[in-house]
VEXLOFI-948408 format. One record per residue: x, y, z of N, C-alpha, C in turn; residue in three letters; residue number from 0. Coordinates in steps of 0.001 Angstrom, whole numbers, plus 500000, padded with zeros to 6 digits. Layout:
<pts>
+--------+---------+--------+---------+----------+--------+--------+---------+--------+-----+-----+
| n_east | n_north |   n_up | ca_east | ca_north |  ca_up | c_east | c_north |   c_up | res |   n |
+--------+---------+--------+---------+----------+--------+--------+---------+--------+-----+-----+
|      X |       Y |      Z |       X |        Y |      Z |      X |       Y |      Z | ALA | NUM |
...
+--------+---------+--------+---------+----------+--------+--------+---------+--------+-----+-----+
</pts>
This chain:
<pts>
+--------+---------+--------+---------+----------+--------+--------+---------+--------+-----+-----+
| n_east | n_north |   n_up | ca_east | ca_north |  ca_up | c_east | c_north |   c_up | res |   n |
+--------+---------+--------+---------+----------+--------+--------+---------+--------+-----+-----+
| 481924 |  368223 | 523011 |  481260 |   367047 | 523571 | 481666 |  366830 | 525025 | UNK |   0 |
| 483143 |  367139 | 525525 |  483766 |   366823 | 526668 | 482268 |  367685 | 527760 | UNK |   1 |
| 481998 |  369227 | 527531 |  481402 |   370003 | 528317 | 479927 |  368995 | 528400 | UNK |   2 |
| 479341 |  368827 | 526852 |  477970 |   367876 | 527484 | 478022 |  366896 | 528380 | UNK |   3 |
| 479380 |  365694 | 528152 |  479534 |   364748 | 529718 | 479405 |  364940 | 530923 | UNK |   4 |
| 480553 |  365943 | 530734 |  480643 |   366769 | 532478 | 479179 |  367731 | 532690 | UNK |   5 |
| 478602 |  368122 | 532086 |  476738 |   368475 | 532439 | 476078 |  367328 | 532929 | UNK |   6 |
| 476252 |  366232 | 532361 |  475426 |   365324 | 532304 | 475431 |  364434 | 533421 | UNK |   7 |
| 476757 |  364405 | 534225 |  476882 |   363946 | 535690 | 476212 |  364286 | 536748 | UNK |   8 |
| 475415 |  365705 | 536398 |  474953 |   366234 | 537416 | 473336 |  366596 | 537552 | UNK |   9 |
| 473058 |  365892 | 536359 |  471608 |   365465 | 536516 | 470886 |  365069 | 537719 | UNK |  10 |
| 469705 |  364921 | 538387 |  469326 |   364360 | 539223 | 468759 |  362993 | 538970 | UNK |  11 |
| 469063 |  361873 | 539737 |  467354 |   361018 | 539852 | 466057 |  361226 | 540010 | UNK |  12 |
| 465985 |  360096 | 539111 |  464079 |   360301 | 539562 | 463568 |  360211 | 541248 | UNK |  13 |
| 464520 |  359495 | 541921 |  464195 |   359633 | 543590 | 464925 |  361158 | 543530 | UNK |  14 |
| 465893 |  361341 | 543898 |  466086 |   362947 | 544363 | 465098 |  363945 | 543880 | UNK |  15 |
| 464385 |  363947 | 542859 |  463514 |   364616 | 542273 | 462036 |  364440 | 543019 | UNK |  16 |
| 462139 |  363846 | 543720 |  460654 |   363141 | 544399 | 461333 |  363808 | 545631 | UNK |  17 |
| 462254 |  363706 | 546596 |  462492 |   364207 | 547965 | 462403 |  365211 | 547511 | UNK |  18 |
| 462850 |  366437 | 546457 |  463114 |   367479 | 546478 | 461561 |  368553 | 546208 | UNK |  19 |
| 461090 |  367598 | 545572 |  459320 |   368382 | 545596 | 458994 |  367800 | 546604 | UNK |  20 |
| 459289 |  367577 | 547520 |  458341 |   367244 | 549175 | 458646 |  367938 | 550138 | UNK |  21 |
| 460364 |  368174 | 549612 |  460922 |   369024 | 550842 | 460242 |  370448 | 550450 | UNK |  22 |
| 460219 |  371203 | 548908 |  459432 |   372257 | 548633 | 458603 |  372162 | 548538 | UNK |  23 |
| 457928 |  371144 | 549338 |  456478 |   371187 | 549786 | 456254 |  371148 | 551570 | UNK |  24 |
| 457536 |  371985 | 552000 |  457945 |   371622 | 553375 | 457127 |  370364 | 554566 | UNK |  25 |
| 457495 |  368979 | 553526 |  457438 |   367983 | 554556 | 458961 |  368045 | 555349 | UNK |  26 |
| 458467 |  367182 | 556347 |  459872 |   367108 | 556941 | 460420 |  365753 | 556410 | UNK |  27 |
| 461997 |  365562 | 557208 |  462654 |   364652 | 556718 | 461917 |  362897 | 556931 | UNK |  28 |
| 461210 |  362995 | 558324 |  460392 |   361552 | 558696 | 459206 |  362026 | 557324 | UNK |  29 |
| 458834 |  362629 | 556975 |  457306 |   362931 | 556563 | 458061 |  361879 | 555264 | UNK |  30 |
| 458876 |  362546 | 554555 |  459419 |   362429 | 553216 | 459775 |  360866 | 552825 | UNK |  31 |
| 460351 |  360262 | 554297 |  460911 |   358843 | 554221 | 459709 |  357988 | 554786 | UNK |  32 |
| 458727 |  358504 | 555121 |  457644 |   357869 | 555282 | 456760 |  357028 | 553847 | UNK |  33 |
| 456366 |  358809 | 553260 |  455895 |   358934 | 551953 | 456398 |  357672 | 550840 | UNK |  34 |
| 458024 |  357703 | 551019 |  458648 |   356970 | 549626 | 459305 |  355673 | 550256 | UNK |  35 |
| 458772 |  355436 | 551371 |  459420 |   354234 | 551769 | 460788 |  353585 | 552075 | UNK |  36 |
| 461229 |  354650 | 552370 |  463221 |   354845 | 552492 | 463557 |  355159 | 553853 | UNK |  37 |
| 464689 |  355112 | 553882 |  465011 |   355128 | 555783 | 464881 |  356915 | 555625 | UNK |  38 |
| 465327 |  357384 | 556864 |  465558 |   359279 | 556987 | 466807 |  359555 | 556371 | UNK |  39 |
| 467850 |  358776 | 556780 |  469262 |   358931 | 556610 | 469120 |  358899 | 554762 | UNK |  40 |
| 468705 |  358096 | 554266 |  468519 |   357884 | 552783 | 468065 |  359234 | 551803 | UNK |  41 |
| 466821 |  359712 | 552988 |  465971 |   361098 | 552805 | 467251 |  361961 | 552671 | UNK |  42 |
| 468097 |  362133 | 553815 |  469531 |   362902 | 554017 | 470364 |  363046 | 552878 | UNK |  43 |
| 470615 |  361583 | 552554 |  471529 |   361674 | 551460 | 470760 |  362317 | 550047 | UNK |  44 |
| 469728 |  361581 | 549991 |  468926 |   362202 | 548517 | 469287 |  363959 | 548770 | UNK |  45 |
| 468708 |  364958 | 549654 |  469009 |   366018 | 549976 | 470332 |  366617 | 549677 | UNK |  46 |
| 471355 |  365651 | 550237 |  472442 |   366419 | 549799 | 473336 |  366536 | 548998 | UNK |  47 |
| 472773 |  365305 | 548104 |  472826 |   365083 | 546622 | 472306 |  366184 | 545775 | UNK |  48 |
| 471156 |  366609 | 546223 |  470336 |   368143 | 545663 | 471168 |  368955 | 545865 | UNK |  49 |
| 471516 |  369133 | 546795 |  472630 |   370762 | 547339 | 473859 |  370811 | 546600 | UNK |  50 |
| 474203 |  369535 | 546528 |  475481 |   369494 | 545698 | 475362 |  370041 | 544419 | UNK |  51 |
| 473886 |  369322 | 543536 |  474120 |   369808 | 542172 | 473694 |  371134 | 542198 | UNK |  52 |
| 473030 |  371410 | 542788 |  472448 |   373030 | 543101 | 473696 |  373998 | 543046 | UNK |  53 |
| 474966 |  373371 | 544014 |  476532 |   374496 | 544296 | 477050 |  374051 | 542751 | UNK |  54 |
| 477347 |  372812 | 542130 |  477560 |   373028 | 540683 | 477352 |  373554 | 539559 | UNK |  55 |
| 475797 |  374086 | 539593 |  475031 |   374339 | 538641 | 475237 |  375806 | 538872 | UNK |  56 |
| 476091 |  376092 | 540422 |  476067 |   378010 | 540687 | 477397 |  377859 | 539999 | UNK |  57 |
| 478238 |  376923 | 539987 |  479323 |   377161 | 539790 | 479525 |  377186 | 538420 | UNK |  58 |
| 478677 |  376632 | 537695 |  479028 |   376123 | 535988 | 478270 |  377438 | 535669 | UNK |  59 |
| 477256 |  378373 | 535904 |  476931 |   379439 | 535701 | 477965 |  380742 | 536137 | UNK |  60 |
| 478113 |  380741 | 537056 |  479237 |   381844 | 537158 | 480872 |  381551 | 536517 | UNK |  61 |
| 481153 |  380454 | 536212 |  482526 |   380223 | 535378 | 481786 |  381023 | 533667 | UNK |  62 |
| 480873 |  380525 | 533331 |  480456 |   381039 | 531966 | 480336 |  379936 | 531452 | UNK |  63 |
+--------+---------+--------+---------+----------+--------+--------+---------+--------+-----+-----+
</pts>
């Protein structure tokens, strides 16, 4: 059960999930904070909230 918790932290939001199909829909960062009504810097953080779970999800795959 401990391993499902620690998975489960690293879920995304339903906003990060919305910047992240816009950005792979190469809007830019104004396009994106336009779209959802959020500052750029906000756009920023949603983003690197993505990258983060993205380096976890390499990391929880290559540990096994």
């Amino acid at each position: 059960m401990k391993g499902i918790d620690h998975k489960s932290k690293f879920l995304l939001t339903h906003r990060e999930r919305e910047v992240f199909e816009l950005l792979v829909q190469d809007k830019t960062t104004r396009d994106i904070a336009g779209q959802l009504f959020i500052s750029e810097k906000t756009v920023r953080n949603h983003i690197s909230n993505v990258m983060q779970f993205e380096i976890n999800r390499i990391i929880d795959i290559t540990q096994g």
